[in-house]
N, C-alpha and C positions, 0 to 999 in steps of 0.2 A: 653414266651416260657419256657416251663420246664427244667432239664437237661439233660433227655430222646431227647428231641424235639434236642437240640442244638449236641449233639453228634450225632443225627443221620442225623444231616442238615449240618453239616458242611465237606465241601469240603476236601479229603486227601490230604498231604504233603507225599510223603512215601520217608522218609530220605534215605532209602537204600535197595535194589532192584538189582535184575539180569533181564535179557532178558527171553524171553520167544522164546522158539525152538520147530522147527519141527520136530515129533517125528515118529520114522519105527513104524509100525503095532506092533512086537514083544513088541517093549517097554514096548508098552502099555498092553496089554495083557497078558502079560509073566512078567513084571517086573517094573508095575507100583508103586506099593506098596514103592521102594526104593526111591520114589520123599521124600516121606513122613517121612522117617528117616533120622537120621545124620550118622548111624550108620554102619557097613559090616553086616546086618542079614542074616541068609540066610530066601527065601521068608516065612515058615514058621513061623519065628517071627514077618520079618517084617510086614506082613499081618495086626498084631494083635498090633500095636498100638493105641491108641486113636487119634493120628490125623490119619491115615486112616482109622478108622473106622468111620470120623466123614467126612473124604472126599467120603466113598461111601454111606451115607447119603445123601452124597451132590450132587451126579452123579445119585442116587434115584429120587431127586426131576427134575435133568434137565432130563432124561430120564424113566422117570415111571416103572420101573422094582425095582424088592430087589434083583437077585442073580446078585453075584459077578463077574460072567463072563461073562452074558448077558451086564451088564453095561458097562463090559471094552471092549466089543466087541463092544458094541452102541460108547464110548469113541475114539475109533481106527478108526469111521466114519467118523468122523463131518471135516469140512473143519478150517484148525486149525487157521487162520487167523479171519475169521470172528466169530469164538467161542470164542477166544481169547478175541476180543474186547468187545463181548457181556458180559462177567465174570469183565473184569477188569474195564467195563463201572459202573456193576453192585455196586462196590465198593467205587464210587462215588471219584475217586483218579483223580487227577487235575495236579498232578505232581508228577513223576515218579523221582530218581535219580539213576542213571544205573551204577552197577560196571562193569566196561567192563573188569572182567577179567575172568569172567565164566557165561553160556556158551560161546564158540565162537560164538557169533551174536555181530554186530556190532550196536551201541542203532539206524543207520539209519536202520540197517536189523529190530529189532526192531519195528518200528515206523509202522510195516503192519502191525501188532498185539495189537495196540493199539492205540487212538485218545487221550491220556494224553503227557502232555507237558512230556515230557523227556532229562534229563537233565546231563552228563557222569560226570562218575566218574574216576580216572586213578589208575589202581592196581599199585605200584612201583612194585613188586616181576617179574611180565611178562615184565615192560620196561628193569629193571637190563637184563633179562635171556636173552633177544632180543639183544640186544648191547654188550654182555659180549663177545660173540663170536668174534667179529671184532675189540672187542679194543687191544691197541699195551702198553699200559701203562696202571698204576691208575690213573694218572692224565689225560691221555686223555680218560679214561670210566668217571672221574665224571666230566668232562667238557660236555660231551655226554649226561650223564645222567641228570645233571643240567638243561642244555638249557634243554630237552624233558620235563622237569617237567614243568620249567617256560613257554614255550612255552604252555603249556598245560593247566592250569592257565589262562593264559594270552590271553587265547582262550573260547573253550565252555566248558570248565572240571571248574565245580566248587568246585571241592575237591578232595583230594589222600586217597588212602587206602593202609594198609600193611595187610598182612597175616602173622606175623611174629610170632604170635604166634602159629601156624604152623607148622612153619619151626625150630626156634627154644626157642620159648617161648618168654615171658612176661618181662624179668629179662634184660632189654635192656642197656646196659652203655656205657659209653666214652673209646675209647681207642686211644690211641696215634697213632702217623701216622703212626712208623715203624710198630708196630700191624697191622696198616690197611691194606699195604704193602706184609706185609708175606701172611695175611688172602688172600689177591687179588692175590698174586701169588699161593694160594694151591689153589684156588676157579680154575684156567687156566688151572694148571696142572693136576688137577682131574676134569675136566669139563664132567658133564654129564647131563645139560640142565637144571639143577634146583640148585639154592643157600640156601645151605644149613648150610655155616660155619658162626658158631655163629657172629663173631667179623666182618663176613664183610659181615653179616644181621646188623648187630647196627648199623655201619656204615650207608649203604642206606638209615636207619629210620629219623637218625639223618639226612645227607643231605634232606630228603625229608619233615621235619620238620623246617628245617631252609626254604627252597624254599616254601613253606605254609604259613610261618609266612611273608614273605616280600609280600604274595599278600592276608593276612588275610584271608584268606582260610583254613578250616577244615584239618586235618588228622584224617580218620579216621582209629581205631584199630580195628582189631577182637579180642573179649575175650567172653571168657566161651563156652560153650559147641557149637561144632563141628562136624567138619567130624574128622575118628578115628584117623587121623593121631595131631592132636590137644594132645597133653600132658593135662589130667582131672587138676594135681596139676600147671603148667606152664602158665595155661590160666587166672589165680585169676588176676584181674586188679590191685591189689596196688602192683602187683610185680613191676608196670609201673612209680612208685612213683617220684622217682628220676631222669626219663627221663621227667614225668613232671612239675615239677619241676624249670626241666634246662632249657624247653621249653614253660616258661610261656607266652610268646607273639604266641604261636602258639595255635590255637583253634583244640584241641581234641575232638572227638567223640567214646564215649565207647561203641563199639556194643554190640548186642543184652544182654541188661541185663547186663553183666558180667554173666549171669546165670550161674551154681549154684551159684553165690558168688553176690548176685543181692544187699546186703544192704551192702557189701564192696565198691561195683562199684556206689552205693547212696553217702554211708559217703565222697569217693574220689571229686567227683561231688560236694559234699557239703560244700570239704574243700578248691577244688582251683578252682581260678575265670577263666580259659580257660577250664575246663572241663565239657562237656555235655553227655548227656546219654540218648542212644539208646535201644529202645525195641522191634527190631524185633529178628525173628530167635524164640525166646521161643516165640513169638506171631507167628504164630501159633501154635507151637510144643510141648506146654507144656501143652495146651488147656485149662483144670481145674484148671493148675497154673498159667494163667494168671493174673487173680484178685490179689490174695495175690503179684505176681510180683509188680503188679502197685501199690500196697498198701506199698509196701516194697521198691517201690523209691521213693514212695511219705513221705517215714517215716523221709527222711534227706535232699536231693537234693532239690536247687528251682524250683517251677512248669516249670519256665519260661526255665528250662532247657534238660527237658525231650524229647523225640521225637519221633512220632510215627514212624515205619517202619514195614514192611513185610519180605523182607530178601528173597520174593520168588523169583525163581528161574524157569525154562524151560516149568513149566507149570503154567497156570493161574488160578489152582484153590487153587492154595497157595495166592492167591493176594485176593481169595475172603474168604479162610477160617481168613486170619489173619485179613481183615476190620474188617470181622462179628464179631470174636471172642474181638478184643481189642474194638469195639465200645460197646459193650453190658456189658465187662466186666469195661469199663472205667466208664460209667452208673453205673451200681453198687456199685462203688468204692466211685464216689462222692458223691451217693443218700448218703451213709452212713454216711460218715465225713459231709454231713448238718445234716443229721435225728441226730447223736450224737453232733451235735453244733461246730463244728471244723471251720468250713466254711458258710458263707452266700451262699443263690443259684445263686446271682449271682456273684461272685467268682469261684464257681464250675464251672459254665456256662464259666467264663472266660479262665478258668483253662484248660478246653475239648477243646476250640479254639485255646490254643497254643501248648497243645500238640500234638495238631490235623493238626495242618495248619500253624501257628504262627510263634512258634519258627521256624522253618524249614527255611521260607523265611526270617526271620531276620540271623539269624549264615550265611545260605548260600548265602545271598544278592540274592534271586532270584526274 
């Protein structure tokens, strides 16, 4: 087999992944375009990225029409279950891992929209926000909080996620108890559904890295580019440096990229033995920067620790633009580094099946 042949025969892993939702007529019609960015455009920009314009390409080929309204109209038809499965079958993905914390579908709601194994994920930010309400102390929210994780773990969740860089950045450290204390009581007395005070965000990370590490199980982080609420300087991963660090028995996952900051989030990867890295979110989003992505974690990080992902979200034609895109662009990648002598072909060959499939079930024991 070539290493055309083998990237495009080999089964997905998609490390990390949302639900796919059923969507109102308007959605689609009126404000489809915003699947398609990270960004608050209004729809005159957003219209005019390259990944929607590569997805109404793509809505061209399943429905034989070019204008843009006709498509989204034909789009607003179909019966979204069994379109759903025909896209994501399309992708050749074998195993799905479901952040259950956007949208609200549950990965069983889920499971009509797809025939791939699927596999949860558990956000920590929606457990805190869930429980914070009803607790009477901080010691009895992180006894609360703890069992939920461990339980969850110790069940069908094979890894946690934070959004912290979100909420309040990258820059994660230790703080003493009375710290945690005050933070937990200004977090009660200003409650308004979302945790947002820095010191008792670190806090969650950290319990929810110690509860990871005792069941070898992944934490994974969001870094680099976002929805706007994402701070552009706050999202750089080696802001993360010293939390891991402190957390070297815990196995890290650096989402999508770290993009922009893709060959910081390589070197990091490169320097400590729990850290892996993840390429969705800029697969698909960055489209024409894919390639140089992959080439630019492939410049430090070991192969065996890269991972493919999609990163998509409520519709499925994000599950097929990111296959297409990262198999063709992973193809080229490798063809080059044998054609310049870097790698034998079958090495590359090997190389496509762990970022492809490989590593995925080995880190997440699946």
């Amino acid at each position: 087999m070539s290493i055309h042949d083998v990237v495009a025969s080999t089964p997905l892993v998609d490390n990390h992944a949302h639900a796919v939702e059923p969507l109102d007529r308007d959605r689609v019609t009126e404000t489809f375009a915003d699947f398609f960015t990270e960004g608050e455009l209004a729809p005159k920009h957003a219209r005019h990225t390259l990944n929607y314009r590569v997805t109404l390409d793509f809505l061209a080929e399943q429905f034989g029409e070019a204008d843009e309204a006709t498509l989204l109209a034909h789009r607003a038809d179909v019966d979204p279950e069994s379109y759903s499965r025909e896209l994501i079958d399309e992708t050749g993905t074998e195993t799905i891992l479901v952040d259950d914390g956007f949208p609200d579908v549950t990965p069983d709601e889920f499971g009509a929209y797809t025939d791939a194994d699927l596999r949860p994920i558990h956000r920590i930010e929606n457990v805190a926000e869930r429980l914070l309400p009803a607790s009477e102390s901080l010691n009895a929210f992180e006894e609360t909080f703890v069992d939920e994780l461990d339980d969850a773990l110790g069940g069908d969740f094979v890894a946690l996620k934070t959004v912290i860089a979100y909420r309040t950045g990258l820059q994660v450290r230790a703080h003493d108890r009375e710290a945690v204390r005050q933070a937990y009581d200004e977090v009660c007395r200003n409650w308004d559904g979302r945790v947002e005070q820095p010191i008792f965000n670190d806090y969650l990370v950290h319990l929810a890295a110690d509860v990871a590490a005792s069941h070898d199980a992944p934490l994974q982080f969001h870094t680099g580019f976002g929805d706007a609420d994402a701070h552009p300087q706050f999202v750089n991963p080696t802001y993360l440096y010293e939390f891991l660090t402190a957390h070297a028995q815990t196995p890290i996952v650096l989402l999508h990229g770290g993009y922009p900051y893709t060959r910081a989030a390589g070197y990091v990867t490169a320097t400590l033995d729990n850290v892996y890295l993840d390429l969705s979110l800029a697969t698909p989003f960055v489209q024409h920067g894919v390639e140089p992505l992959i080439s630019q974690a492939l410049e430090l990080a070991p192969t065996t620790k890269l991972l493919y992902g999609s990163d998509a979200f409520s519709v499925p034609e994000l599950y097929v633009l990111a296959a297409r895109r990262f198999r063709a662009d992973l193809t080229s990648v490798l063809d080059r580094l044998h054609a310049d002598g870097f790698i034998s072909e079958s090495y590359a060959e090997s190389i496509a099946r762990g970022i492809l499939r490989e590593n995925a079930i080995a880190l997440y024991d699946l």
